[in-house]
VEXROLUM-281810 format. One record per residue (C-alpha): residue in one letter; x, y, z. Coordinates in steps of 0.001 Angstrom, whole numbers, padded with zeros to 6 digits, always signed. Layout:
residues N
AXYZ
...
***
This chain:
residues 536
X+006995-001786+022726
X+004788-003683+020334
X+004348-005249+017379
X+003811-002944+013691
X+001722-005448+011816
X+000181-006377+015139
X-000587-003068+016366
X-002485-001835+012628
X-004199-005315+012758
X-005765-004646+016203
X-006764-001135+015405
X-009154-002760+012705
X-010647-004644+015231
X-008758-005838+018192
X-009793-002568+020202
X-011925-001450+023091
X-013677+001633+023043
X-013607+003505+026073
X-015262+007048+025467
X-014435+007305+021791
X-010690+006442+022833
X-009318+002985+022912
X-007299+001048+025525
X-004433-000806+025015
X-002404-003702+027339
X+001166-003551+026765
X+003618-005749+028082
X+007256-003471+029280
X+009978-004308+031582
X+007812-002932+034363
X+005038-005217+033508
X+001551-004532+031902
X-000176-001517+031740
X-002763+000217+029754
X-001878+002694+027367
X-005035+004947+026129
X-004636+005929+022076
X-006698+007182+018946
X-009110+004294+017363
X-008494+003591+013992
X-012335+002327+013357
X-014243+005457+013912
X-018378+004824+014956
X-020309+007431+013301
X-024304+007655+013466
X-026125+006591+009862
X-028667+009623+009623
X-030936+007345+007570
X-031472+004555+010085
X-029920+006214+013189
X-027629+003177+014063
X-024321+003239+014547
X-021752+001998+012123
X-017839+001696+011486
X-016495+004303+009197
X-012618+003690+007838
X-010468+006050+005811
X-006912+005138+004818
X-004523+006819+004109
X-004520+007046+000470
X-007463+009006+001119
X-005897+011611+002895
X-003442+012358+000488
X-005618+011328-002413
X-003943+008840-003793
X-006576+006138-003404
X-010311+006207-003130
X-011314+003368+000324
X-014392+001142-000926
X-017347+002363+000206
X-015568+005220+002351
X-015157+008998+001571
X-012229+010869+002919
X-011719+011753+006768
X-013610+015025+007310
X-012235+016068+010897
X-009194+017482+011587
X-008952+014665+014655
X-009322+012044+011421
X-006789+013256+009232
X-004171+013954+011490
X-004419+010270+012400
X-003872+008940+009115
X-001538+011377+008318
X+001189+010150+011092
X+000511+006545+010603
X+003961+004692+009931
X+004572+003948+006340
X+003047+001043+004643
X+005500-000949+002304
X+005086-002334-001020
X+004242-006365-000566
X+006773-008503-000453
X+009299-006087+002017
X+007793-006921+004589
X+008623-010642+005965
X+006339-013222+008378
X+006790-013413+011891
X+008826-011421+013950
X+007955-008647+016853
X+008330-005306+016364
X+008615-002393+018811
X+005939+000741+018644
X+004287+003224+021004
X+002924+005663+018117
X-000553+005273+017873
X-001723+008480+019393
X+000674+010945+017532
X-002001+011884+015091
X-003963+013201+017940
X-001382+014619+019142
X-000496+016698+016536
X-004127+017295+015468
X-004866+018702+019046
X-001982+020894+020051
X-001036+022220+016387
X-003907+021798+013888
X-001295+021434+010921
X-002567+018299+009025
X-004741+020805+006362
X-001696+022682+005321
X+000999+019561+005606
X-000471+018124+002624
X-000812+020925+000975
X+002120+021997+001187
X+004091+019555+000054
X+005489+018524+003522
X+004524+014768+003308
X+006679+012115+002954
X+005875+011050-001430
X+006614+008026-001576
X+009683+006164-003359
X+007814+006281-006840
X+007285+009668-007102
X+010603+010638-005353
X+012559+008410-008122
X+010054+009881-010751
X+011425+013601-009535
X+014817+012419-009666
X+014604+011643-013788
X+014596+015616-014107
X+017655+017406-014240
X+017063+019660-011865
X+016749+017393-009151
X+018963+015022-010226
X+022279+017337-010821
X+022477+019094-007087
X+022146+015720-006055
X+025228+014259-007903
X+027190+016774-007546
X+027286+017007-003670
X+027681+012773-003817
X+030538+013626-006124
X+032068+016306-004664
X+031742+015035-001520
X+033691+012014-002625
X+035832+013417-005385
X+038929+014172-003259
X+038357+011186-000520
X+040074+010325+002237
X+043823+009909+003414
X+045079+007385+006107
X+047401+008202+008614
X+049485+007149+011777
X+048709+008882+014867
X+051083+007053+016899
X+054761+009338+017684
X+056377+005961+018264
X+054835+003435+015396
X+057647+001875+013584
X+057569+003932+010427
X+058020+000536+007850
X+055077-001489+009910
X+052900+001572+009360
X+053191+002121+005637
X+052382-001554+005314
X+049469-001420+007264
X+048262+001942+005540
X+048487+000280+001620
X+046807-002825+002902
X+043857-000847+004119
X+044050+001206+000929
X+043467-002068-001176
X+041075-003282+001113
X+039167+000105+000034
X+039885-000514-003875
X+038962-004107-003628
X+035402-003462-002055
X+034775-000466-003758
X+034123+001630-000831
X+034435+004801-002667
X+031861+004213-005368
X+029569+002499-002262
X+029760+005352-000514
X+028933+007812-003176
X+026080+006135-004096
X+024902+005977-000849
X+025029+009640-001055
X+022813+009632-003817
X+020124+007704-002339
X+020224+009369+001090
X+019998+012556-000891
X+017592+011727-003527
X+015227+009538-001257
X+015565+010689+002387
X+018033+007748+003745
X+020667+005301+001751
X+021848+001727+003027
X+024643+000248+002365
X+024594-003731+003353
X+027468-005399+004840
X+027977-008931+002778
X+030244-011758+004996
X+031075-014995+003444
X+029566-017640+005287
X+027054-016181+006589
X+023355-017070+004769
X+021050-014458+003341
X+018226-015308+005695
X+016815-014137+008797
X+018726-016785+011037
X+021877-015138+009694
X+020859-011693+009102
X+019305-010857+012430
X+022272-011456+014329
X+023850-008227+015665
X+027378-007969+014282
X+030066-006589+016680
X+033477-004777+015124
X+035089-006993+017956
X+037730-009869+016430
X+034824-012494+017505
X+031949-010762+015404
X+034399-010362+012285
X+036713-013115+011538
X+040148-012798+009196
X+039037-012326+005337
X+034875-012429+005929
X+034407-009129+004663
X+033287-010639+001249
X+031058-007402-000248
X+029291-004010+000232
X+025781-003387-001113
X+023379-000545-001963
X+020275-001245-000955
X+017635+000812-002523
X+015241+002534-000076
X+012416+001102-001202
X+012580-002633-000432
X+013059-002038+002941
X+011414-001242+006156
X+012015-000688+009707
X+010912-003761+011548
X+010903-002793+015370
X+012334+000587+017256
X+011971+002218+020921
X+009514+004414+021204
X+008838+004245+025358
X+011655+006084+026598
X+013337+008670+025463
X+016565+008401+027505
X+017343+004738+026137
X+020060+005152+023370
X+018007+003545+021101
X+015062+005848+021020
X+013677+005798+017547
X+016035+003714+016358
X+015567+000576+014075
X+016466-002337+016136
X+016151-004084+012767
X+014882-003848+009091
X+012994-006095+006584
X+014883-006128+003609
X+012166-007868+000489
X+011081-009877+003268
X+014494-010511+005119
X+015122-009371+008772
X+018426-007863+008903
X+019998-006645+011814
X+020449-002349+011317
X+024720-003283+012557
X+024669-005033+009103
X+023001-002169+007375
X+024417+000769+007854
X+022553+003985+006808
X+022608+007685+005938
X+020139+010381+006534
X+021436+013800+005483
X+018229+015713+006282
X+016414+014084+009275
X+012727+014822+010433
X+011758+015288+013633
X+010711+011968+015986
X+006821+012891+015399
X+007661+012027+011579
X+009968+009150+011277
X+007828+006601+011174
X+005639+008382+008365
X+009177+008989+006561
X+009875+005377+007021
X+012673+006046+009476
X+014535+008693+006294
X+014449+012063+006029
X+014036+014766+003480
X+014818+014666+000481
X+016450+016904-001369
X+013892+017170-004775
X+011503+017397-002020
X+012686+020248-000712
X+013967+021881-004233
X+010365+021505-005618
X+009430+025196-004980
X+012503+026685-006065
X+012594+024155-009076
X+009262+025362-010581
X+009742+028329-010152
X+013135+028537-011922
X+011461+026226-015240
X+008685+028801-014928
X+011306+031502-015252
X+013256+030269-017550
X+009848+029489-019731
X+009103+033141-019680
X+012285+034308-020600
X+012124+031790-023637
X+008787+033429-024566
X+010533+036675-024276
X+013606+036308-026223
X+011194+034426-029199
X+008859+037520-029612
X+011253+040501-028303
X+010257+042265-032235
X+006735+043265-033519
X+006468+044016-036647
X+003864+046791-037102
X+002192+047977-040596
X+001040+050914-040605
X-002388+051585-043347
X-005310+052889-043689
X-007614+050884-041529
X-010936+052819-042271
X-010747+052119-045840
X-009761+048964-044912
X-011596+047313-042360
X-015554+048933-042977
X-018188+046811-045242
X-021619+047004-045462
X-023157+043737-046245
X-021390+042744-049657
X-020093+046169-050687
X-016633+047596-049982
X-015693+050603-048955
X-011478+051539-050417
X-009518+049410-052633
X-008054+047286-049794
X-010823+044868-047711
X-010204+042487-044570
X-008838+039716-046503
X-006593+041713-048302
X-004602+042967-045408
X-004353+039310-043748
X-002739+038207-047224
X-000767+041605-047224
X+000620+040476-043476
X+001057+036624-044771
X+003384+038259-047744
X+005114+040038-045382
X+006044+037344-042900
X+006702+035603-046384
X+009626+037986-047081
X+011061+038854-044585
X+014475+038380-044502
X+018002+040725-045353
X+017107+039504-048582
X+013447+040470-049428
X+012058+043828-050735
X+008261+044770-049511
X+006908+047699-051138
X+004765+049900-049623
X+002329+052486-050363
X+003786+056164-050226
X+001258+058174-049083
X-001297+055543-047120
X+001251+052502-045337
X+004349+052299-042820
X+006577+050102-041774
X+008154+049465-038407
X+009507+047270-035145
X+008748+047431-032211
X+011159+045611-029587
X+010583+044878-025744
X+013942+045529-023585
X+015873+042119-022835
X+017977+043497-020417
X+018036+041887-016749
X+016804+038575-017923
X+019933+036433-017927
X+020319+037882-014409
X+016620+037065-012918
X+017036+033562-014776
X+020997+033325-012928
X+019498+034293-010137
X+016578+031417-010142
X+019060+028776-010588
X+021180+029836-007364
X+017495+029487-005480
X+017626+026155-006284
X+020524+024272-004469
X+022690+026966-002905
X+025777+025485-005240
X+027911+027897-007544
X+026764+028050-011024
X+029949+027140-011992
X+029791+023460-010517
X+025944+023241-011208
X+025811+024171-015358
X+028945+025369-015698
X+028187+029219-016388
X+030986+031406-015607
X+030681+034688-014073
X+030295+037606-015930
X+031913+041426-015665
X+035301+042674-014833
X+037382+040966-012742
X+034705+038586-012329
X+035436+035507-009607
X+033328+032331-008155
X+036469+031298-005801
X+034734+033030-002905
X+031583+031033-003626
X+033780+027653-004520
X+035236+028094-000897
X+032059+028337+000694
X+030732+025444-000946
X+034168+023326-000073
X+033061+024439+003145
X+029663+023036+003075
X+030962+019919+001653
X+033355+019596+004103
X+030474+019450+006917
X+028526+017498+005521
X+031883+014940+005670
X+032033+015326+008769
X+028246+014756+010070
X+027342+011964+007420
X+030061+010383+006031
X+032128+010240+008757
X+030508+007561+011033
X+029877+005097+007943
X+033583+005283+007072
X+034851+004719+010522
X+032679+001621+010783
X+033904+000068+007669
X+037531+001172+008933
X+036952-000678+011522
X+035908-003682+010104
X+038163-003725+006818
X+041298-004135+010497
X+039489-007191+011477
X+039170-008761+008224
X+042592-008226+007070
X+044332-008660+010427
X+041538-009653+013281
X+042211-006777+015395
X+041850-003051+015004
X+044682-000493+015285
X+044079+002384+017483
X+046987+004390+016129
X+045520+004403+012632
X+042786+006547+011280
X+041786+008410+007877
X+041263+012257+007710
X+039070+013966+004464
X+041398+015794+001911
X+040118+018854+001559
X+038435+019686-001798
X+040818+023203-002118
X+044070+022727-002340
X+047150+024823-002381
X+049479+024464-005507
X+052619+023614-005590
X+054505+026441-005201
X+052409+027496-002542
X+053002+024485-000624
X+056528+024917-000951
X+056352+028365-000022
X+054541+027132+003450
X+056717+024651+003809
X+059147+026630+003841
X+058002+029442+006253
X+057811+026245+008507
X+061221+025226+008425
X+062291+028804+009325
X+060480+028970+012310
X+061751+026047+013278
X+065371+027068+012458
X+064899+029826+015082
X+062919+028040+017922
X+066424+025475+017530
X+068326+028526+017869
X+067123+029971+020701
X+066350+026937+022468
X+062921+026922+022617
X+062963+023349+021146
X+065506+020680+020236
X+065564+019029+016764
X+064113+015544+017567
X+060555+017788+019118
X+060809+019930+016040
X+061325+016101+013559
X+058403+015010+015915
X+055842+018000+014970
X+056811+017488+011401
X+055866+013731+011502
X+052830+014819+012835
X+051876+017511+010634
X+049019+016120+008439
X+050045+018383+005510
X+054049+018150+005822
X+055917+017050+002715
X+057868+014643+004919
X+054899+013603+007176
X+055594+009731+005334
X+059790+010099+005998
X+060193+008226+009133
X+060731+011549+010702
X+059287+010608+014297
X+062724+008314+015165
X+065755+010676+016197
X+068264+011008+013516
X+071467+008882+013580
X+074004+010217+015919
X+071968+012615+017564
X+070493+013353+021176
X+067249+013978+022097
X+068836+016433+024662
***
């Protein structure tokens, strides 16, 4: 483990060259060892004067965002692969003074160069991290910005419901405790948090949301302390705020790299947020679409974003939908039919028929003039013709329908709101599916970021955390009313008949409908036995 800023600094410099390699001493729990990796500064032979000199290329340079001073882009493989898998630089200002961070990445370049020769076609192909500029560039056009709103609201449209899990929990206590977290929620605005953490883990490759206690100062000496969902991390009524940090002012200030069976193997330790070190238990994050370990640090420790990976499919649907604007604008020709011989041969100054070159552009240009369900154009009866020619504009809505599914996989009736077309025509199947997805991605993403601020919004309002209370996702389809009832109802008849025949007594059958997360009664107290009655 090793420092970022101290690691880059001593591959400008700080190096000894073994072989065309470099060696490295780094300090572990084991004690110190050398660690060969790839040399940044690169000694190349001056064909002029046949010394040896230092040749550095940067990044930019791969990529071609930025010409190095008196350097010309890497030209081996070996070269760019190494720049390519750097980690990513910051603007100024994110990152703070001081500080160690933890790295043992230097060598992937080489890696990658040697056993896979993919750093030609990476960049070309798009498969780079872009940067936050042009990401939030991409994200001003509406068909990169929609898909990602609408799975952020989607996703949090319906939210969440909290429930008891506990048979015997006193049924009054409970329904306290549930609308005090449910305030809790409303007053910090978890929903809206949430959603637009969605957004940026979506839109930039990873979203943060910070965790604001009161008390506690906005510097390092208060931000780099881990904080534990334990009643001594998280006193009664701290939780003050919760707060979006853009991607973009911060930076991943230290992570495992050594040892793949530690749990926090490429995992921020901590992040530099503008220059603050803030512990990653007060930042919790998001990463729908996460890269391999090879590429976090070039990703900044995100993922893939979702333009990014819509790009293709995005130009070719504007591409698409260009041509079949050209189309519809010039589906008619209008074709006169004369006598171009007469027409169209001179000889110097003379002219050969009563019509000449000139005469049939203004003849066109009075044509185009009149043209309407009003106009009259007369024609010549034995010489001219008149008559339209139209190209076939059938199958274009569908290729230009079928363009727009490419590009995020959601129904066309949630993306621009085109219904389908034909008899009997139906997106419910498709509307499922995509519940479905949402649903998923629920579980896998949102999921652990609720439960953590679950967790803590127990400890501020009561210093302790219940374990018979959790929250479950509503699902996005829901049955109507009368088909709820109708359920309900084939419920209580089974039950009727397991009474009956003894295959269960009426507190058990009171107990599974207390239990049953979509009962009408689930709230009713149902879980005590009724007055009067045995559990026998």
């Amino acid at each position: 483990m090793t420092n970022w800023l101290a690691r880059l600094r001593g591959c400008f410099g700080a190096s000894t060259l073994h072989g065309g390699g470099v060696a490295r001493t780094l300090t572990t729990h084991g004690g110190a060892r050398r660690e060969p990796v790839l040399p940044r500064v690169l000694q190349q032979t001056d064909h002029k004067t046949g010394r040896l000199g230092k040749k550095r290329s940067g990044l930019g340079a791969v990529f071609g965002w930025a010409a190095q001073a008196g350097g010309a882009a890497p030209s081996t493989m070996q070269e760019r692969a190494d720049h390519l898998f750097q980690p990513y630089q910051p603007p100024r200002g994110v990152r703070g003074a001081g500080g160690s961070a933890l790295a043992m990445d230097a060598a992937l370049g080489a890696y990658a160069a040697g056993q896979y020769g993919m750093a030609s076609s990476f960049v070309e192909q798009g498969l780079a991290f872009k940067g936050y500029p042009t990401l939030a560039a991409m994200m001003l056009r509406a068909e990169f910005r929609k898909p990602v709103e609408i799975i952020a609201r989607e996703a949090t449209r319906a939210w969440v419901r909290f429930r008891c899990n506990g048979v015997g929990a006193d049924a009054a206590q409970t329904a306290a405790r549930l609308r005090a977290v449910e305030a809790e929620f409303l007053r910090l605005h978890v929903r809206d948090v949430v959603r637009r953490q969605i957004v940026h883990g979506l839109g930039f490759g990873i979203g943060h949301i910070w965790i604001g206690l009161r008390g506690v100062p906005l510097n390092d000496a208060g931000q780099a302390v881990p904080l534990r969902a334990t009643p001594h991390g998280l006193a009664r009524g701290q939780l003050e705020r919760l707060v979006n940090i853009d991607p973009i002012w911060t930076t991943p200030n230290s992570y495992n790299a050594d040892n793949p069976l530690r749990a926090d193997y490429y995992r921020p330790v901590d992040w530099w947020v503008q220059g603050v070190l803030v512990n990653s238990s007060r930042l919790l994050g998001i990463v729908p679409y996460e890269v391999p370990d090879i590429l976090k640090p070039a990703f900044n420790f995100g993922g893939l974003a979702l333009p990014q990976m819509l790009e293709t499919y995005v130009h070719n649907f504007l591409r698409t939908r260009q041509s079949v604007s050209d189309m519809v604008s010039n589906y008619a020709t209008k074709i006169l039919k004369t006598d171009m011989s007469a027409t169209m041969q001179s000889d110097g100054s003379a002219q050969y028929g009563d019509i000449d070159a000139q005469s049939v552009t203004a003849r066109v240009a009075a044509m185009n003039a009149w043209q309407s369900n009003n106009g009259t154009f007369v024609l010549d009866r034995e010489s001219e013709d008149f008559d339209i020619k139209s190209a076939p504009l059938s199958g274009l809505a569908e290729l230009q329908a079928q363009s727009q599914e490419f590009m995020a996989g959601i129904p066309l009736v949630k993306l621009f709101g085109i219904q389908p077309q034909g008899l009997n025509a139906s997106s419910q199947g498709e509307i499922r599916v995509f519940y479905d997805e949402i649903a998923a991605f629920q579980e896998a993403h949102m999921a652990p970021v609720l439960r953590s601020l679950f967790q803590l919004v127990q400890l501020n309002l009561w210093g302790s955390i219940d374990p018979d209370l959790d929250f479950e996702f509503v699902p996005l389809w829901q049955m109507s009313e009368q088909e709820a009832a109708a359920v309900e109802k084939t419920k209580t008849d089974m039950d009727t008949a397991n009474i009956q025949s003894g295959k269960i007594t009426p507190h058990e059958a009171r107990a599974r409908e207390a239990a049953d997360a979509h009962s009408l009664y689930r709230t009713a107290g149902l879980a005590q036995p009724m007055p009067g009655r045995t559990t026998a």
